[in-house]
N, C-alpha and C positions, 0 to 999 in steps of 0.2 A: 463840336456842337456845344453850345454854353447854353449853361446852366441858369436858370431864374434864380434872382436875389432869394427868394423866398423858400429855392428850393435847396440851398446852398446847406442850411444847418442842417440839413439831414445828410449832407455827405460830409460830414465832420470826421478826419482820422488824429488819430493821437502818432506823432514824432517825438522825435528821442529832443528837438529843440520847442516841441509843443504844440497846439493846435491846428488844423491846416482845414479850408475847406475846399474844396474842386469847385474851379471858376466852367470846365469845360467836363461832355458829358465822358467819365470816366470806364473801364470796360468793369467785370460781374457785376454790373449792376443788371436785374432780372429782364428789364424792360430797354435796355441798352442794345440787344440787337435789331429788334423790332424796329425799333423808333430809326434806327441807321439801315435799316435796311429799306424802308420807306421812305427816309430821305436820297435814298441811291436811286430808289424805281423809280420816283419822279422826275429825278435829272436825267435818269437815260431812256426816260419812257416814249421819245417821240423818234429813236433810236431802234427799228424793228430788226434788225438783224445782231442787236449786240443783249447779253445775257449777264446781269451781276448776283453774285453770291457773297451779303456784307461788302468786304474791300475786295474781292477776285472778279475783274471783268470778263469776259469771254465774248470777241468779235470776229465774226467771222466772214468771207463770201464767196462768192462762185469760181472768182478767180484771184488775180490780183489784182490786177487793175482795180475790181468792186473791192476787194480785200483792204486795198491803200486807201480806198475814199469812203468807205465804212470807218477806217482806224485813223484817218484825219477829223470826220465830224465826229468821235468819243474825243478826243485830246480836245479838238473847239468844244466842243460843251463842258467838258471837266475846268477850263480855262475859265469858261464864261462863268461857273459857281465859284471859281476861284480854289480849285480844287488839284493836289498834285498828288503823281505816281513816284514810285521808286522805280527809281530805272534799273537798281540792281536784282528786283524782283520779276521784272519783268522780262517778256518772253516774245519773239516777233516771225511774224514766217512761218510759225512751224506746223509740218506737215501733219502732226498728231498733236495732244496735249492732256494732261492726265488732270480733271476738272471732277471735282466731288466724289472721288474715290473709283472714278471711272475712265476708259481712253476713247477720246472719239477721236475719228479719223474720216476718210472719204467712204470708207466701206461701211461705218454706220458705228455700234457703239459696243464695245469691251470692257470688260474687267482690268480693272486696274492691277498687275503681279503683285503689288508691294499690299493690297489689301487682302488677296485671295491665298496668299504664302498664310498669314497669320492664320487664315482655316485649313489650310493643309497639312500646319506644322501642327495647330492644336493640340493637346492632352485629351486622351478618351477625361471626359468630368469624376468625379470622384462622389459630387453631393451634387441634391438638387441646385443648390444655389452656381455652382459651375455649369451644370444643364445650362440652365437659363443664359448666364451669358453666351456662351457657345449659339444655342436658336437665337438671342438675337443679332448675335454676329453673320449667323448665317442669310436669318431671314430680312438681311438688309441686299440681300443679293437673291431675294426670294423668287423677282419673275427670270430668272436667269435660268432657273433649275423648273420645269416641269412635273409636275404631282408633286409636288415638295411636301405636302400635307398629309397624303398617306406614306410617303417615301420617311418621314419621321415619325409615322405613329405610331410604334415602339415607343421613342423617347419623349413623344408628347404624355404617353401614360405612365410614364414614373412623375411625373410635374402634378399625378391626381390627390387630392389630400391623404385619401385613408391608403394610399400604396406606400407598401413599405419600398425601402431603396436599395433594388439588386439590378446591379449592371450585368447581364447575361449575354450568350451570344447574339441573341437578336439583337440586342441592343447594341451593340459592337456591329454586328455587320450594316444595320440602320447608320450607325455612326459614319464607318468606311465608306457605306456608297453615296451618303449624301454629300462628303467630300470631293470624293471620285466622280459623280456625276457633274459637281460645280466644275472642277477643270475640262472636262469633255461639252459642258454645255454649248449651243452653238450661241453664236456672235449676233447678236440682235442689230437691225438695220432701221435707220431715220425713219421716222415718221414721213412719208412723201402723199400730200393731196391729190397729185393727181394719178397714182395707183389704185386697183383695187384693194377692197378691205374684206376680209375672213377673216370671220371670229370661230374657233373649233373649239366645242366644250365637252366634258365628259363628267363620269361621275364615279368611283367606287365605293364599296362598301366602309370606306373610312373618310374619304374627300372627296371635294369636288377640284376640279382645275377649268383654266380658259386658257388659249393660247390665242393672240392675237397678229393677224399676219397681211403681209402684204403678197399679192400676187403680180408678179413680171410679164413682163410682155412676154417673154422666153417660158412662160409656162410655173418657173423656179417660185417656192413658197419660201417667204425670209420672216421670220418670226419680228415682233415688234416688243412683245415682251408677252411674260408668262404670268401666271396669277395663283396661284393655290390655297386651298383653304381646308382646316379638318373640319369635320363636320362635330354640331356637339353632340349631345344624348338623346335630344327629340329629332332629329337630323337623320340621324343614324337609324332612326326604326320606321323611316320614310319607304313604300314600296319601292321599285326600282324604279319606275317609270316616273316617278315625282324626285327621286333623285337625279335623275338624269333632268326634269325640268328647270329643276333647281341650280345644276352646274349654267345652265343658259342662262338664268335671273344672276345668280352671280356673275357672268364674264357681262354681260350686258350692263350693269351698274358697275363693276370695277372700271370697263372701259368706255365710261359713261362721253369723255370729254373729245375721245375718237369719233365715237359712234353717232354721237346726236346730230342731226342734220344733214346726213349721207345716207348713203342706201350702203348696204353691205351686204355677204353672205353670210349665215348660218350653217352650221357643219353640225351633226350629230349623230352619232348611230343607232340610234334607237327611233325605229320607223315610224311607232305612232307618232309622235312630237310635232312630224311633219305636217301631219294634219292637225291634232288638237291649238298646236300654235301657230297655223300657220295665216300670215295674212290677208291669204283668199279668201280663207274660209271660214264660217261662223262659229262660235264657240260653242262647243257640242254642249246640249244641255245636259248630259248626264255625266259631265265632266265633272271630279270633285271640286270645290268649293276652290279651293288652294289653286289648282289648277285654272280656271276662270279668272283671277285676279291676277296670276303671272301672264294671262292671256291680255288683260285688259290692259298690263305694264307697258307688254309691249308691244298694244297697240300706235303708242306714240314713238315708233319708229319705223323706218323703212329699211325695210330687210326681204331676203328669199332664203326662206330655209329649205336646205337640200342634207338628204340622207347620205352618209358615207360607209362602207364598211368597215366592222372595227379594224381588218388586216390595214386598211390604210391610215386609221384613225389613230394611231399611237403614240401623235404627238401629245396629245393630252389626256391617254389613257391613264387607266389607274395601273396599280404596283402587279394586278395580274396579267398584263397587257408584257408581251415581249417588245424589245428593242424595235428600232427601225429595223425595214428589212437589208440584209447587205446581199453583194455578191457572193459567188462562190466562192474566188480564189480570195479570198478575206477570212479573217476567220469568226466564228461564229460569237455571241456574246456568251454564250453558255461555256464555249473554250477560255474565253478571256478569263471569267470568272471561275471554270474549273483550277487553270492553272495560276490564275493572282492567289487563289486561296493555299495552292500546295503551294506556292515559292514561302506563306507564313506561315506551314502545318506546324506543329509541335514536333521534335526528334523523338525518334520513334527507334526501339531495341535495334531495328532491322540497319536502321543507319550506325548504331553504336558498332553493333558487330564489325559491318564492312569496316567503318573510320577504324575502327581495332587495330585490322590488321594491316591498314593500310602505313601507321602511324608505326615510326619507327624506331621510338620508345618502347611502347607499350605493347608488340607483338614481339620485342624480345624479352618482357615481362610475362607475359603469356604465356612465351615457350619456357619460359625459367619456373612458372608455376605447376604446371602441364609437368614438366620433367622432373619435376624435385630439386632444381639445384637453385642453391644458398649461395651463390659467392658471382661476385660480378665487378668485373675494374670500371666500366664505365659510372663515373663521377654522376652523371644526371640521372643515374638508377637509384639515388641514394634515398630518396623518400621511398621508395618502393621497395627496397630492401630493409629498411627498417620497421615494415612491416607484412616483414613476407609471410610470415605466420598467421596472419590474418586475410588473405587475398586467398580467392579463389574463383573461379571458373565457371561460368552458367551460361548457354545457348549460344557461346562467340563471344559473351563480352564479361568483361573485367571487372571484379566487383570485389569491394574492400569492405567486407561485412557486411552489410545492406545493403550499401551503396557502391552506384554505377561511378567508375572510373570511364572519366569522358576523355576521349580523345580531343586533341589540339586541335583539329579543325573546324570541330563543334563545339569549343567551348566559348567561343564569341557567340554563338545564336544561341549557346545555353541562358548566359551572363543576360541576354536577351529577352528572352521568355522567363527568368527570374526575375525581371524587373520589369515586365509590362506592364502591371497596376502599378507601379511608381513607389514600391515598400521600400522602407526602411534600410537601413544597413544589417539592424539588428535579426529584423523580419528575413532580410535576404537569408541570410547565415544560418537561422532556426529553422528555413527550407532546407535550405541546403545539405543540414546536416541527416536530415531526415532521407536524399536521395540520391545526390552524389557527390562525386568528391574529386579532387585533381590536384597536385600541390601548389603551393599558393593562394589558393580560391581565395580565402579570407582577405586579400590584400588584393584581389580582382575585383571582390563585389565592393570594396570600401572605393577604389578607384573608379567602378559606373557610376554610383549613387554621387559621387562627387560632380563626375564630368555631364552626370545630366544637369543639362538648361534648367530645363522645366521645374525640376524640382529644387533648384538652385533659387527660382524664383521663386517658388511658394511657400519657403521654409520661413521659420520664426524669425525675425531679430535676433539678433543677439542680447542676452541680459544683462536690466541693467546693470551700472556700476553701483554697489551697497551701498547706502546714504550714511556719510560720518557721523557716528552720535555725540550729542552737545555732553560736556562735561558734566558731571552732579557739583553745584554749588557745596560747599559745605556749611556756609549758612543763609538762615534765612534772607530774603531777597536783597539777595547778591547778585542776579540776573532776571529781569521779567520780558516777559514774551507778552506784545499789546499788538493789539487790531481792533480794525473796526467792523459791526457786525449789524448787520439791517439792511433796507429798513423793513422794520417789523410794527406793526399798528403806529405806521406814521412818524417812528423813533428811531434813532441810529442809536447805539451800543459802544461806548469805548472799553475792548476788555483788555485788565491788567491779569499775568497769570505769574507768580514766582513757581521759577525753575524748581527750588529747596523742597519747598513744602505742598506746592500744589495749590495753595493761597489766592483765592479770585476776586476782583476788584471789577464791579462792570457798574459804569457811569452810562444814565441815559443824558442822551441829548438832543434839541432840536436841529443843530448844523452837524458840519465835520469840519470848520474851518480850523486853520491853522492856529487862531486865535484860542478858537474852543478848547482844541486838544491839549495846547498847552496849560489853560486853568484849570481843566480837568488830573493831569499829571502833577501840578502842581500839589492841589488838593491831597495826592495819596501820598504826594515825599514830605508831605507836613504831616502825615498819622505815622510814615514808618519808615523816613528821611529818602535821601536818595539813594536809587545803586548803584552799582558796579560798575554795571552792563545792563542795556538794553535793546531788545531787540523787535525790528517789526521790518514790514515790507516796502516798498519802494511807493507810496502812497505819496502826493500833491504835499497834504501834511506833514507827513516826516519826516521829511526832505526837504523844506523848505527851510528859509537862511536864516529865519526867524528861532526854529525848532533846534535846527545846528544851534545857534546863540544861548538858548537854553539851555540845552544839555551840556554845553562845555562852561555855563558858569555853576552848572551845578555838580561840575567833575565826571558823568558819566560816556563812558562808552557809548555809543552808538554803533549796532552790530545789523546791516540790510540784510535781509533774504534777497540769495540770486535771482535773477530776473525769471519768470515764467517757471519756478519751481518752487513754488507753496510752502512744499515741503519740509524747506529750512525753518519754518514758522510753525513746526509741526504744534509745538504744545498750545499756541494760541489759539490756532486755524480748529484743532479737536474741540476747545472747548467751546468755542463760538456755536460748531454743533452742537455740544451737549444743552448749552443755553438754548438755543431756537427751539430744538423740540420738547423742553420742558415749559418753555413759553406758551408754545402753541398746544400743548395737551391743557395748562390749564387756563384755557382762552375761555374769559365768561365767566369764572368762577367768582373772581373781584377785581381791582385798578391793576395797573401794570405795575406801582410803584410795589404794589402789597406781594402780588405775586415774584416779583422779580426778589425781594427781601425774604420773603420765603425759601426761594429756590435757594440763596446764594447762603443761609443759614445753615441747609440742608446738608450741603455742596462742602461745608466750609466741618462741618461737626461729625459728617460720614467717614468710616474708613476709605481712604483710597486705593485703589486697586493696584499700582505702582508701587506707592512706598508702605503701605501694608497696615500705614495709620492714618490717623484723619491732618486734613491741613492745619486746623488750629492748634493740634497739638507740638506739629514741628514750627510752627509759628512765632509759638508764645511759651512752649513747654510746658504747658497743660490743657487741659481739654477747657471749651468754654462749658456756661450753663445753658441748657437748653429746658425744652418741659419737658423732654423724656426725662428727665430728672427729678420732678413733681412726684413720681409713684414710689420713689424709692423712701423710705423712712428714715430720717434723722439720727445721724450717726450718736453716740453717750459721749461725751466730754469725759 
């Protein structure tokens, strides 16, 4: 897409060989997807069975025959804009295809695994700011999972200002099921016109939901997508009966672009509704206010609303509503969830005991302690004899002063549960110490905290490497450190700074040409000749061949700061601060000439905080005069 002449200077980038502008439209640019995304709709827009996102086309049809002559007229029309594909990108035939983080196929539309793994593998969050990404990662797969609104509000109330941040078990098991729920969710099916349409709403005391559905000939209900919403603070102290109207005005406006211009069913369980909203019948006058105006929404639709009971209503019930119903020889969802929780329970004495003595170390440590005897040839007793004097015996299990000696079977689900909050190495160990003990342990908990992922990812950088310090001249400027600094009221700054004494030289100017800098430099190797060494950054100026020319007829060095690292410029780059904000404190007071001759007076006769005296005195080897010198009395000859 090319760019207007006029709009060329504003995509101006800097190269290592120099200026460059974009003749064509380039990508971050903010308005770069829109404007190509618009140019795509309108080439494929007379195109109804083919779909573009940016450069991803998606065509599809009923068979192949329509399939091959849908995907002949995209290639003629891409031809006729003069427009090509990669053919190594591309994908032909296929019976599925994984399109914006999802899979459609003939049975209608999926979750994509490679997007759904990153929420199943996720970290419980540790701070709000983790929360957050976590719900938006979820809630991009929001109509997939039904009640998702109160199924998270737990974790929607630690995101509230004045809540302090404790992750609890609620919030854990809030976490678990709203994972768990997303791989069990069912498989949503195409939008098809000429099926019927059911919309099922509900409401709980913390959200509302809609579920939107198509009904089969065969009778079967196929969800179309789900909706969920918490409710806020004035929401929430709505009576029941206006909460439950309310989940209808919500599914009715989320699924605004299904619904308008078709007749559909209304599902709800709460019987009045039926009548106060219903489109036979008149809007009861002693209907509250609220209630009359959801009525009059939706009047501008065609609908039959029918009462359900809640046992059959739970696709879109709230979090106190149980499961669909199952068979018998199934098991029940209160099993599932009894026994998912004990396969994670915490180990527990009872388990220590049995693994005790199952374990075939440590049950002839047991008996060794139990019996009194000190001496044992077996080699892998040896941590345990060396402190057998301190082991001893409580309800079955093995304990080495305080702490439980865990059997081998359970010290992987220990290692486990010591590191579910994702602590430390140091943190593990300071557990540890406090409750059991096993030999080795200290080089088991170093080994999880290493092999976990998660925390692999979120740990610090590494730091950096220490910045070499510049040598101390031994005399005065024998090296200076120059930059330029502005602009400040319309002015650019050349500042000169010796390394020796701390000595500031700052020239205003109206350019920064290469011309300027160098009369400017000039001007100060005429008050206190040339140095050394020079040093400054990779700046247009000086760098330029000009700048090179002068400094080698004038013998000095010429020493660059590394590219993107300031730092080497450290003594310039400071004080160009210390200049701007004494400039800008005394903005207004008088000229910038006056002020600036002040400051650099100031700057120049003050003790330095570095070399522990003032610059002019390592300068010139005495102090100049100043007026704090005025009150002092005249010394006797």
């Amino acid at each position: 897409m090319h760019v207007d002449e006029e709009s060329r200077e504003w995509l101006t980038i800097n190269k290592h060989k120099g200026l460059f502008r974009y003749c064509r439209l380039p990508f971050s640019i903010t308005s770069a997807p829109a404007l190509f995304q618009r140019a795509m709709d309108q080439i494929l827009s007379v195109l109804p069975v083919v779909q573009c996102y940016l450069d991803d086309i998606l065509c599809t049809g009923a068979n192949d025959e329509e399939h091959l002559r849908n995907f002949d007229a995209v290639l003629k029309r891409l031809r006729q804009y003069d427009l090509r594909v990669c053919k190594e990108k591309c994908e032909f035939l296929r019976p599925s295809v994984e399109y914006l983080g999802h899979v459609i196929d003939h049975e209608g539309l999926h979750k994509a695994p490679s997007k759904t793994k990153a929420i199943v593998d996720a970290p419980a969050p540790e701070n709000v700011s983790l929360l957050r990404s976590f719900l938006g990662l979820l809630n991009y797969y929001g109509r997939f999972i039904p009640n998702l609104a109160s199924l998270l509000k737990p974790l929607h109330e630690l995101l509230c200002k004045d809540v302090k941040w404790k992750w609890t078990n609620e919030c854990n098991k809030a976490f678990r099921n709203a994972k768990n729920t997303l791989i069990s969710s069912e498989v949503l099916t195409h939008f098809n016109p000429s099926y019927p349409i059911q919309l099922v709403c509900d409401a709980s005391p913390y959200g509302v939901g809609a579920v939107i559905s198509h009904v089969f000939p065969n009778g079967d209900e196929r969800p179309i997508a789900f909706a969920p919403r918490t409710l806020n603070k004035a929401e929430s102290n709505y009576a029941h009966l206006e909460r439950e109207a309310l989940s209808i005005i919500f599914g009715v406006r989320k699924f605004h672009q299904y619904l308008y211009g078709r007749k559909f069913t209304l599902l709800t369980d709460h019987r009045p509704l039926t009548t106060i909203l219903g489109p036979h019948a008149g809007i009861p006058s002693l209907a509250a206010a609220r209630l009359q105006r959801w009525a009059l929404l939706l009047s501008a639709h065609s609908y039959d609303i029918k009462y359900r009971k809640s046992d059959l209503h739970c696709n879109a019930d709230g979090l106190s509503r149980l499961p669909l119903p199952v068979t018998k020889h199934e098991p029940t969802s209160v099993d599932i969830f009894y026994f998912r929780n004990v396969e994670h329970a915490p180990i527990s004495a009872s388990q220590v005991k049995r693994a005790t003595r199952k374990d075939p170390d440590l049950s002839v440590v047991m008996d060794m302690v139990i019996k009194g005897q000190t001496k044992c040839e077996n080699t892998a007793l040896k941590p345990f004899l060396d402190r057998r004097w301190e082991l001893s015996v409580q309800s079955g299990c093995l304990l080495w002063g305080r702490r439980v000696i865990v059997p081998q079977s359970l010290r992987a689900k220990m290692l486990a549960q010591l590191h579910a909050g994702h602590s430390g190495i140091v943190k593990m160990k300071e557990m540890a110490r406090s409750f059991f003990w096993w030999p080795g342990l200290d080089k088991q908990i170093e080994e999880t905290v290493k092999s976990c992922s998660s925390c692999q990812k979120i740990r610090n950088n590494p730091p950096a490497a220490p910045l070499h310090p510049w040598d101390f001249p031994q005399d005065p400027w024998h090296r200076i450190h120059i930059d330029f600094a502005g602009p400040f009221e319309n002015r650019m700054f050349l500042v000169a700074i010796d390394a020796h004494s701390k000595w500031p030289e700052v020239a205003i100017m109206k350019s920064t040409t290469w011309e300027k800098a160098i009369e400017k430099l000039g001007e100060m190797f005429s008050r206190f000749g040339a140095p050394a060494q020079l040093v400054s950054d990779n700046g247009p100026q000086f760098v330029s061949k000009e700048m090179v020319e002068f400094l080698q007829a004038n013998r000095v060095q010429h020493i660059k700061s590394a590219p993107y690292h300031p730092a080497t410029n450290d003594l310039a780059e400071r004080f160009v601060q210390t200049l701007k904000h004494a400039l800008k404190a005394s903005l207004g007071q008088s000229t910038l000439h006056q002020r600036l001759q002040e400051f650099l007076l100031k700057y120049q006769t003050f003790v330095h905080a570095t070399t522990k005296v003032s610059p002019a005195s390592l300068m010139f080897s005495q102090e100049i005069p100043t007026s704090m010198d005025l009150p002092k009395p005249p010394t006797l000859s």
